[in-house]
C-alpha positions in Angstrom: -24.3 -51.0 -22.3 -26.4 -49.1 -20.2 -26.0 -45.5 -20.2 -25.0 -43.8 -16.8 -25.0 -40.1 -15.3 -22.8 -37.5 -16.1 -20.7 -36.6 -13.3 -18.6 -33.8 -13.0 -15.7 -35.5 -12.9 -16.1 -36.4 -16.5 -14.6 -39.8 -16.4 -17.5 -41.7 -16.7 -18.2 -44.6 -19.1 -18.6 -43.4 -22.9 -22.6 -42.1 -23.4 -23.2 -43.3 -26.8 -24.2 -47.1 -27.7 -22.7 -48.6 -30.4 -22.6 -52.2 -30.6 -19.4 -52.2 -32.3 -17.4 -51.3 -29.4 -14.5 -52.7 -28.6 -13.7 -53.5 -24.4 -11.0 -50.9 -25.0 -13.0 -48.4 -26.7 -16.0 -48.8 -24.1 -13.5 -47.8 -20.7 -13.3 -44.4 -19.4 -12.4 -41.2 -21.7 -10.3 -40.1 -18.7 -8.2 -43.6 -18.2 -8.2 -43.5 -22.8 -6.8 -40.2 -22.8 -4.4 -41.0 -19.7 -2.8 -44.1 -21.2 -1.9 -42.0 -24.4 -0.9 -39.3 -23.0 1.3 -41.0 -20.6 2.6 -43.3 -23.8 3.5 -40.1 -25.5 5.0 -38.7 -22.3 7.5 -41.4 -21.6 8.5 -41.5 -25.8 9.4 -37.6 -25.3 10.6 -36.6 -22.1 14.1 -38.1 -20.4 13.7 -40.1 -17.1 15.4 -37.1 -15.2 12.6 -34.5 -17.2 9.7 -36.6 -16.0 10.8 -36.4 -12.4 10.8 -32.6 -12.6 7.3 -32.0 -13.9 5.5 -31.4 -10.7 8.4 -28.7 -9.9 9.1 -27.2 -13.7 6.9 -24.9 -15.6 8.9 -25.2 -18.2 7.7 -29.0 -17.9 4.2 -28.8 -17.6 4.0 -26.6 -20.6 5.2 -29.2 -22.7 3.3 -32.0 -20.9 0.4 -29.8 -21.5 1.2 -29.4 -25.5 1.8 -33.3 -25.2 -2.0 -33.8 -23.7 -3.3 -31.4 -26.5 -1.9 -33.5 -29.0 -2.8 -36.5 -27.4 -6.4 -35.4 -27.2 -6.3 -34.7 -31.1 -4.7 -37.9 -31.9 -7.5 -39.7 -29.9 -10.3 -38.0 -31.9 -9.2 -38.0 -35.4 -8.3 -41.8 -34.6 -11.6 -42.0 -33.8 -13.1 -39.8 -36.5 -11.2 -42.6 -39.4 -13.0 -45.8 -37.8 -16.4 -44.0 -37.9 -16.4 -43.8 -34.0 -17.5 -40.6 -31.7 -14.7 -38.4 -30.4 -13.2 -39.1 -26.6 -13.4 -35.2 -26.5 -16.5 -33.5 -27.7 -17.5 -29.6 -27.6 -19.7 -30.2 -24.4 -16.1 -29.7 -21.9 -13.2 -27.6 -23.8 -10.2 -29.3 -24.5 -8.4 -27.4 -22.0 -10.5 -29.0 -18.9 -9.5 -32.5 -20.2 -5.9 -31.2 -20.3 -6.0 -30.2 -16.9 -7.8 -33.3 -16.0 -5.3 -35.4 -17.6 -2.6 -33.7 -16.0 -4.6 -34.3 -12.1 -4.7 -37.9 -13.5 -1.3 -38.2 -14.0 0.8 -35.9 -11.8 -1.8 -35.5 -9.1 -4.5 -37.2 -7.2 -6.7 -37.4 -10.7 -10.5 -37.6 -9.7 -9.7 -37.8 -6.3 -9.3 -33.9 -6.5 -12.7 -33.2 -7.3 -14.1 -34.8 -4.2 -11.2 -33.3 -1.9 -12.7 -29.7 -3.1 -16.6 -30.8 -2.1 -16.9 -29.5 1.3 -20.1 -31.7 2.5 -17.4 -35.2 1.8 -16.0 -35.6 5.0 -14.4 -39.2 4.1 -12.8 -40.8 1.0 -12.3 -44.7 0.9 -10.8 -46.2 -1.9 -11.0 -50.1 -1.7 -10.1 -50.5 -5.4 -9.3 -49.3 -8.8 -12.8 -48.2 -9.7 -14.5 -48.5 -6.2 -14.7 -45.5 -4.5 -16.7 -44.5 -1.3 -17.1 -40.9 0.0 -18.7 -40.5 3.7 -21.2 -37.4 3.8 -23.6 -36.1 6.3 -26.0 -38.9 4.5 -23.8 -41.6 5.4 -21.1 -43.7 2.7 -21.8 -43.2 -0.7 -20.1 -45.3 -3.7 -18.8 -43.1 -6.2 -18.2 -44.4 -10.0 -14.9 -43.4 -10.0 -11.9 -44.9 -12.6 -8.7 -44.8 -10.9 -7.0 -47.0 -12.4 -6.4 -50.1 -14.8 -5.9 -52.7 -12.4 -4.7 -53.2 -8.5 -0.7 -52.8 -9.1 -1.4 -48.8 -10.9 -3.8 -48.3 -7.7 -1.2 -49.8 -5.3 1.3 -47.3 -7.3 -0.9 -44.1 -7.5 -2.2 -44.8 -3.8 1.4 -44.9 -2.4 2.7 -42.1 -5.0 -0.1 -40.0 -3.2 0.4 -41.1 0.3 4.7 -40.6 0.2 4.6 -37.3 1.8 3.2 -39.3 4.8 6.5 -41.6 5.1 3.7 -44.4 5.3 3.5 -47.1 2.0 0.8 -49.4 1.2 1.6 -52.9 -0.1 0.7 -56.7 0.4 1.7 -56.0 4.3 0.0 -53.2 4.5 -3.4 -52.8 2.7 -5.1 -50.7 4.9 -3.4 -47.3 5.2 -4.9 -43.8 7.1 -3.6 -40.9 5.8 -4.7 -37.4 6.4 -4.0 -35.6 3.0 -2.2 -31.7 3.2 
């Protein structure tokens, strides 16, 4: 595995080489701590309670405290098969929370690059290929949004509702201007 740049998105492939990696272990820390979370979500809140989490602070609270211990979970797992942490001290556990959260009830890593003033353009022509159009020209940005092409399809159009537009087999190619 080679090792890659840090970006400030943080969801870059794990830094350390160990050749006892599993596939599962070597994917994203964002997309690892995502899954979990999500897992833990779905096991504590009710259907109706998951729906109001973008609206309820009450809500977030606790998906916050769920995150946390998602987050702890992760690492001690870790910690017992001799493994590095998902989480280390370089980012506080409290930015992965919040990034967790963006992944989940938000645009995830999308948001960082919607907050970069010199990105004019965002393209996103699969689950981890991402282009951004600057003043330079298209860049490709190593970007994990997703497992595989039916959570993109999901996220994309879970983003793009407020539009009334969907994307879909008919409809791959879809131009929205985000609020």
């Amino acid at each position: 595995m080679t090792d890659r740049p840090h970006l400030p998105f943080g969801n870059v492939l794990v830094k350390h080489k160990d050749p006892d990696e599993t596939a599962a272990e070597k994917i994203s820390p964002l997309r690892v701590l995502s899954e979990a979370a999500l897992a833990r979500i779905r096991d504590t809140l009710s259907a109706s309670e998951m729906m109001k989490v973008r609206t309820s602070p009450e809500l977030q609270a606790r998906v916050a405290a769920i995150i946390r211990k998602s987050i702890d979970e992760e690492n001690i797992g870790r910690a017992s098969r001799g493994r590095m942490p998902v989480v280390d001290e370089s980012t506080p556990v409290e930015e992965w929370v919040e990034r967790v959260f963006a992944t989940l009830y938000g645009l995830g890593p999308i948001e960082d690059l919607l907050v970069d003033e010199s990105i004019e353009d965002i393209a996103v022509n699969g689950p981890s290929e991402v282009y951004v159009r600057t003043y330079g020209g298209w860049q490709f940005m190593p970007i994990d949004l997703a497992a595989d092409a039916e959570q993109l399809l999901w996220r994309v159009n879970q983003v793009i509702a407020f539009s009334g537009k969907q994307a879909g087999p008919l409809q791959p190619i879809v131009d929205v201007q985000l609020p």
